[in-house]
VEXTORZA-895078 format. One record per residue (C-alpha): residue number from 1; residue in one letter; x, y, z. Coordinates in pm, whole numbers, plus 50000, padded with zeros to 5 digits. Each point is the difference from the previous one (the first is absolute). Layout:
REM VEXTORZA-895078
seq->NUM	type->a	X->X	Y->Y	Z->Z
...
//
This chain:
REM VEXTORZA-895078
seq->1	type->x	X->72163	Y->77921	Z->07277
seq->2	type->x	X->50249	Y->49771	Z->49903
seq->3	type->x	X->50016	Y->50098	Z->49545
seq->4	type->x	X->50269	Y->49728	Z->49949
seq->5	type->x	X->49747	Y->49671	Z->49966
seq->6	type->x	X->49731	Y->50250	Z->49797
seq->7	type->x	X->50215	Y->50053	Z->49751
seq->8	type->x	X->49774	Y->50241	Z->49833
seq->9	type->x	X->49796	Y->49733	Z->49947
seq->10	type->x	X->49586	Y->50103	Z->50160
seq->11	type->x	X->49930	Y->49632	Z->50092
seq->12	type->x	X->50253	Y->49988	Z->50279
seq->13	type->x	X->50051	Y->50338	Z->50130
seq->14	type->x	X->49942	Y->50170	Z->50219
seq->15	type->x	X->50120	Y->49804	Z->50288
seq->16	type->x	X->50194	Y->50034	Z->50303
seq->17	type->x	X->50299	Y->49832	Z->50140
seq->18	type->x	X->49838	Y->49764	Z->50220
seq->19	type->x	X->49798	Y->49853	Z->49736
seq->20	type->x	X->50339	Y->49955	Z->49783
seq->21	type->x	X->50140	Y->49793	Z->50327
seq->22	type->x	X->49683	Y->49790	Z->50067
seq->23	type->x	X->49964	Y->49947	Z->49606
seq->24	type->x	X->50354	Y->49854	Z->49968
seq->25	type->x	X->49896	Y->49749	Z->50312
seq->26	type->x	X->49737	Y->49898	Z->49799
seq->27	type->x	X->50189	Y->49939	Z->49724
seq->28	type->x	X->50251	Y->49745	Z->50178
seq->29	type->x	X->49710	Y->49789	Z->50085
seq->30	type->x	X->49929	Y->49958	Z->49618
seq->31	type->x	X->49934	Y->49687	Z->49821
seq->32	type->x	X->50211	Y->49970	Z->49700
seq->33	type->x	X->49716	Y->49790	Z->49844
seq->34	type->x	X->49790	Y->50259	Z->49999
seq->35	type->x	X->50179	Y->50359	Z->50023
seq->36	type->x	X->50357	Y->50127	Z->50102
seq->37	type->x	X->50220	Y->50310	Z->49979
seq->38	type->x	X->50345	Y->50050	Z->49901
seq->39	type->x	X->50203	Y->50308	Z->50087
seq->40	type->x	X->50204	Y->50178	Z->49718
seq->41	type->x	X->50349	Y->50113	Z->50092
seq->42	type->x	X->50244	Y->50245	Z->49802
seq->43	type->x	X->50257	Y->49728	Z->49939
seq->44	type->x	X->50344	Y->50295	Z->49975
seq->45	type->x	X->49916	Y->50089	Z->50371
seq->46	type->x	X->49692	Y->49670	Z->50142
seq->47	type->x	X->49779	Y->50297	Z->50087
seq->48	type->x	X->49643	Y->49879	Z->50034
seq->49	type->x	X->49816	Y->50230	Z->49737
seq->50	type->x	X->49651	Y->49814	Z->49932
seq->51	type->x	X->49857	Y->49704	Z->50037
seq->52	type->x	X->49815	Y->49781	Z->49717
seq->53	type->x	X->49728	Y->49735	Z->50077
seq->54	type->x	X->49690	Y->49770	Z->49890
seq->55	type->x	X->49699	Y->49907	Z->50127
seq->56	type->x	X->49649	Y->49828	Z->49968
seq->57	type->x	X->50215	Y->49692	Z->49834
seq->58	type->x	X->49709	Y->49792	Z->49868
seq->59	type->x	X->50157	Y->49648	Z->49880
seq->60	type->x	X->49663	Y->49934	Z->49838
seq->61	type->x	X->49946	Y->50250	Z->49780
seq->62	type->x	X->50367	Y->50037	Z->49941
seq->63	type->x	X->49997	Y->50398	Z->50100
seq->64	type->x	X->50233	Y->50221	Z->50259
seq->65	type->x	X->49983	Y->50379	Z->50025
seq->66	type->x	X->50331	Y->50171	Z->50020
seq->67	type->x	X->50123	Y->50337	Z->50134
seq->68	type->x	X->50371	Y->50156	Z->50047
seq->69	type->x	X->50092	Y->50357	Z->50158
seq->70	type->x	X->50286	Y->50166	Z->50029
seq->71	type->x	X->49940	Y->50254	Z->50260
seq->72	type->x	X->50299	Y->50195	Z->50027
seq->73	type->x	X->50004	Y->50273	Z->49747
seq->74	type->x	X->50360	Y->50044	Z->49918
seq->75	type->x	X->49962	Y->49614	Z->49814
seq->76	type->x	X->49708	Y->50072	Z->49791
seq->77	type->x	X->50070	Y->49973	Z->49669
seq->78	type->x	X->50326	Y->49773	Z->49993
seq->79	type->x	X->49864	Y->49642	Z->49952
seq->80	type->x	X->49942	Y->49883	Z->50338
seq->81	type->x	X->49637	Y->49923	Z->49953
seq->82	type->x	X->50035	Y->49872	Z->49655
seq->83	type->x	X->50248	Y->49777	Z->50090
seq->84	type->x	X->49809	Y->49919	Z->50338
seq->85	type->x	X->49708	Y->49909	Z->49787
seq->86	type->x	X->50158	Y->49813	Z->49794
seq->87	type->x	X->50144	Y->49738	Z->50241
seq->88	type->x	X->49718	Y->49981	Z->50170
seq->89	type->x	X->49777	Y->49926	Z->49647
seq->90	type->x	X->50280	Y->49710	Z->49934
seq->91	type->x	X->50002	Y->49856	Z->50307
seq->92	type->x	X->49596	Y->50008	Z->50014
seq->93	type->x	X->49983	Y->49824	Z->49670
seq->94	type->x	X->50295	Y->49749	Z->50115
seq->95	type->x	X->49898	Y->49925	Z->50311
seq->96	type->x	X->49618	Y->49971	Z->49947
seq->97	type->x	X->49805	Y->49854	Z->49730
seq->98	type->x	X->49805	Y->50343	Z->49941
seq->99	type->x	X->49832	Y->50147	Z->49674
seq->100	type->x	X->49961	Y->50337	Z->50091
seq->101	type->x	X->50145	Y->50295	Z->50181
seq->102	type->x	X->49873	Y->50311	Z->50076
seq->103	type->x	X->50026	Y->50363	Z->50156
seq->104	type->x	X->49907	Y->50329	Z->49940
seq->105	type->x	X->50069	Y->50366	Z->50049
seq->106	type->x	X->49850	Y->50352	Z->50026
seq->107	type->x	X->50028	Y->50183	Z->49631
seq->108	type->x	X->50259	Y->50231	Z->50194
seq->109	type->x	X->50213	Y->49758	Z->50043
seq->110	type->x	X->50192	Y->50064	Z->49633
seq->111	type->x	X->50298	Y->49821	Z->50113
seq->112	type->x	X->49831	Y->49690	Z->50111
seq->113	type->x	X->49768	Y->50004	Z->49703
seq->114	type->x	X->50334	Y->49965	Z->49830
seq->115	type->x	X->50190	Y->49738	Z->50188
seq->116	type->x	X->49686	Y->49790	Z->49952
seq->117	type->x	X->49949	Y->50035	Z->49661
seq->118	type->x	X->50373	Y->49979	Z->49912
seq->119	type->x	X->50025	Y->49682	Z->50214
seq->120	type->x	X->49693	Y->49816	Z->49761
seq->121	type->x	X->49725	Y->50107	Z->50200
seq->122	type->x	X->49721	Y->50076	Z->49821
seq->123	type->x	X->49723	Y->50290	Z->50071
seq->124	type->x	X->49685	Y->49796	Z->50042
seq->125	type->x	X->49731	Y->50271	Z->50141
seq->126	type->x	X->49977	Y->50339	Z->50265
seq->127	type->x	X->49764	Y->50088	Z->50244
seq->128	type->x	X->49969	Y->50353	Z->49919
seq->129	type->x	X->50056	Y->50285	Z->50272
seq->130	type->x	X->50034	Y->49778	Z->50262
seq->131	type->x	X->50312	Y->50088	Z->50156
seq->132	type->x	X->50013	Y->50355	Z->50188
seq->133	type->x	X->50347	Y->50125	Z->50012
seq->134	type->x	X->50036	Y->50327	Z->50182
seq->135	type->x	X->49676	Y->50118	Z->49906
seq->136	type->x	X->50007	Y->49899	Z->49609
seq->137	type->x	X->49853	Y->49726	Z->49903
seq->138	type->x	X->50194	Y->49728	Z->49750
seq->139	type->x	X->49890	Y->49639	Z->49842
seq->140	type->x	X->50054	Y->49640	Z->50195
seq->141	type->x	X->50218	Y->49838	Z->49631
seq->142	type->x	X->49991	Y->49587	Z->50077
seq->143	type->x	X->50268	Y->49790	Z->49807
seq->144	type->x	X->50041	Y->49655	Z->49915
seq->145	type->x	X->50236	Y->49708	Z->49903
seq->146	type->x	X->49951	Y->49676	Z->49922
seq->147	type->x	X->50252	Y->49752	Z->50027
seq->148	type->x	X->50032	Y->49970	Z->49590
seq->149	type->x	X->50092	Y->50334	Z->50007
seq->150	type->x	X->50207	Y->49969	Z->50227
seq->151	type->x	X->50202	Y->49721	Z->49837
seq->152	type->x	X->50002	Y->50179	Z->49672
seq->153	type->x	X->50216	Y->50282	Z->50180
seq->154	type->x	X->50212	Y->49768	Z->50155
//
């Protein structure tokens, strides 16, 4: 089982190495229109840590969904998604005349849950216990931005 692209998070773990390899093969074929995925790099050494991305673009209602991981353990907590996020949420509100982001979490996820909110993101609802994380179960928390948020941050 390959931990590294789980992150801790339940939606994409467990999963082997193989799947990692034909998922990044999918992901080169990816139309920026609708969905693409940017890796994150520890800029002191250009180590790939993570990878941040968006999908399920929808130019008419204005709406992407966002996600970011950093999978190597020894850079959580320094920044890296935050500031992964970040770029991403400027360059998705430069680059495409969108309303609305959004992404979400499981309720374990304190550091996320943090980045989010500190970033402008604002808790809009949960799906309770529907995440299973080694046997316990935890809250789905979905956040939102809309570009006037956005721009008041700015």
């Amino acid at each position: 089982m390959a931990r590294w692209a789980a992150a801790g998070d339940p939606c994409f773990g467990p999963v082997t190495a193989e799947a990692i390899g034909l998922g990044f093969d999918t992901m080169l074929r990816l139309n920026p229109r609708e969905s693409s995925v940017f890796t994150v790099e520890d800029l002191a050494g250009g180590r790939v840590i993570g990878m941040a991305d968006y999908r399920d673009l929808d130019p008419y209602a204005e709406v992407a969904t966002l996600g970011v991981t950093i999978g190597e353990r020894e850079f959580w907590g320094h920044g890296h998604g935050s500031d992964a996020l970040r770029l991403l949420v400027d360059h998705l509100f430069g680059a495409y005349c969108l309303n609305r982001l959004e992404l979400d979490t499981w309720s374990g996820n304190e550091r996320a849950v943090r980045a989010f909110t500190r970033l402008g993101f604002q808790e809009e609802g949960r799906r309770r216990s529907a995440a299973l994380v080694d046997g316990k179960r935890y809250d789905r928390v979905l956040f939102g931005m809309l570009r006037e948020e956005w721009t008041n941050l700015a």
